[in-house]
Steps between C-alpha positions, in 0.01 A plus 500: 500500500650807373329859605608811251424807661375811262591820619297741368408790683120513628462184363715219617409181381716167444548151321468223643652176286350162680461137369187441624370849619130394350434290735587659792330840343290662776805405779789638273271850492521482869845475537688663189561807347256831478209246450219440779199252478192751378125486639403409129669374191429473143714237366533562086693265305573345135218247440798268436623577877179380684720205661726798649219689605353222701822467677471881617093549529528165714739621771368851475150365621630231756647883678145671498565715155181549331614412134320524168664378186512629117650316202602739255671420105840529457534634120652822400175554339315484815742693705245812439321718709202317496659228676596797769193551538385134551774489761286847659223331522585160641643742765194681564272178511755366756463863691892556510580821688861669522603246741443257304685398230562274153710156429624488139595178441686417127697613263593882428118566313354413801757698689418783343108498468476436843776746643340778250147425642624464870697880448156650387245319687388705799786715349776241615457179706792237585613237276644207560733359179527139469642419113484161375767535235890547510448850245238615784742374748760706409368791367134557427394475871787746616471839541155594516405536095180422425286604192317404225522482073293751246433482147757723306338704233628310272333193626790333665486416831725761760682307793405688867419812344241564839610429782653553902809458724355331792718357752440083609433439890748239407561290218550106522688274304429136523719319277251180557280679263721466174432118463157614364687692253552380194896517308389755269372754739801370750731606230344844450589630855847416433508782307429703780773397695737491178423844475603587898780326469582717192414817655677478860661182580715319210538209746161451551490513069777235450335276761192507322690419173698173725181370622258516242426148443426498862313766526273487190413122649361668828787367704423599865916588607500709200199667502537534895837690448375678167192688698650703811808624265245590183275637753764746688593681197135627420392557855860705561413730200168561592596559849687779301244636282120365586324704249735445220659883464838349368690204628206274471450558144792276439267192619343511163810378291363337208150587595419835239604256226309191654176686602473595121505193353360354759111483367624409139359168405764265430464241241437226834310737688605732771790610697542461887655837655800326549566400151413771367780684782732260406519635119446804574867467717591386177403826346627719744849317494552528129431908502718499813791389286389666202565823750818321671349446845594163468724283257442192282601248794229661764256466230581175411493426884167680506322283315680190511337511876159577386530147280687350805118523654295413176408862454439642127731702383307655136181632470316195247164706412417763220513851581739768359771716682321816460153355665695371824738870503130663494357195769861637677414843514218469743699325807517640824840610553452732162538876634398760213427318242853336517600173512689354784648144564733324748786331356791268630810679592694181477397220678350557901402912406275692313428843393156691386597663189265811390482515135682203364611515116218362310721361281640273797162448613377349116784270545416377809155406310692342269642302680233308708376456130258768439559656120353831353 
């Protein structure tokens, strides 16, 4: 049983990374962390999660916690506001007041619909985080984002455009969780932690690179050691910048790339976050060298580990350079119409560079195989 504090002022909160923490829910509220056992609970999790749920909702009850339950969809297309507002009214029927508070329990969509509905309901409630995969694990249940997608005007589908930093009571990792999980979705958190590694601790980036096998097989030393080190280096940047003013951009290496390719259809369907991360690392390391941030060896390292952990490396859909520059241009981080990325300073460090050279940026594109 590890415990990560998270520092941040006003709102301390902390991670808690347990085998077996389901099980003993309602007594590891009592005794860890910012967390404390509520009056009432609404317990909200992935359909697919109902056998976790029943772990938590049973030892909630056995301590007197009046506890309703909501299953909720876990598709991008579904993370909307609508499904906020289903989450609003499951809280209402179950009269939740602001000592109450929410259990999201699943992967980072459910993370986020429930943290965005728990920040606005009653105009902020506590949440209690509780992710089911390693991406959530690692990243997507740290450091209070929540939100929801919108339509772009151009029909495509914007990643978190609406949405709230709200703080976790406490967030719990249960490792015991991820034999429900199947390889594919296993493999997409590695990118997560592929990307830490690359942003703030090159040890932590060749380890992942050693241990692949291990790792993408759900090995329990591995992915026991993997967690508390891929953990520390989000929760120690966020520590630094909760509401994401500058250091904390650098979390989304790979991500302007991968949210805007994201929703493009691939020939075999859909990407998972994590794949679609993965290339967009891919991405992000080819402009990097194309503006000598890094050389051909820490590319080649790059994504050598990315295929180390059965990640994707190219982009195998239809779409043009131009319509994922303009999918690009309506990212987050953008200030002024401008586009910004974070790109790999060599391997373990990363900078956000305002205003890249579009030329660097095409070939980048190119690279993960998209063509004008």
């Amino acid at each position: 049983m590890i415990e990560i504090p998270v520092n941040i002022p006003g709102q301390p909160t902390s991670v808690l990374v347990y085998r077996g923490a389901l099980e003993s829910f309602a007594a590891v509220l009592k005794t860890h962390g910012t967390a404390t056992l509520p009056r009432r609970a609404l317990v909200c999790f992935d359909r697919n999660c109902a056998v976790h749920a029943n772990h938590a909702v049973r030892t909630l009850r056995a301590e007197g916690v009046a506890v309703s339950e909501f299953g909720l969809e876990a598709t991008e297309s579904a993370k909307s506001v609508r499904a906020v507002e289903t989450i609003w009214d499951a809280a209402l029927a179950a009269r939740l007041d602001r000592g109450d508070c929410l259990v999201a329990i699943g992967g980072g969509i459910i993370g986020d619909l429930v943290g965005f509905a728990a920040a606005t309901y009653l105009r902020g409630i506590r949440v209690i985080q509780v992710p089911t995969t390693l991406l959530a694990m690692v990243d997507a249940a740290i450091g209070g984002k929540t939100g929801v997608n919108r339509t772009l005007p151009d029909g495509g589908l914007g990643k978190n455009l609406v949405g709230a930093f709200w703080q976790p009571s406490i967030t719990i990792v249960d490792a015991n969780t991820l034999r429900t999980l199947g390889k594919r979705e296993l493999r997409a958190g590695l990118a997560e932690c592929v990307k830490h590694g690359l942003i703030a601790d090159l040890e932590l980036f060749h380890d992942i690179r050693k241990n692949a096998d291990a790792l993408s097989n759900n090995d329990t030393t591995a992915i026991d050691r993997l967690l508390p080190r891929a953990i520390l280096v989000k929760t120690a940047i966020v520590a630094r910048d909760p509401l994401e003013r500058g250091e904390r951009a650098k979390l989304n290496l790979g991500h302007t790339f991968g949210h805007a390719i994201e929703t493009l259809p691939l020939s075999s369907g859909n990407l998972l976050h994590g794949e679609a991360v993965a290339i967009g690392i891919c991405a992000a390391a080819t402009t990097a060298k194309s503006m000598e941030m890094i050389n051909a060896d820490e590319q080649t390292a790059i994504t050598n580990t990315l295929a180390s952990c059965g990640l994707p490396q190219r982009f195998e859909g239809t779409t043009t350079v131009d319509d994922v520059l303009r999918r690009m241009g309506f990212d987050k981080k953008n200030e002024g119409g401008k586009l910004k990325l974070i790109l790999p300073r060599g391997l373990g460090a990363c900078e956000i560079v305002s205003e890249p050279p579009e030329s660097a940026v095409r070939e980048g594109l190119r690279a993960i195989g998209i063509h004008s």
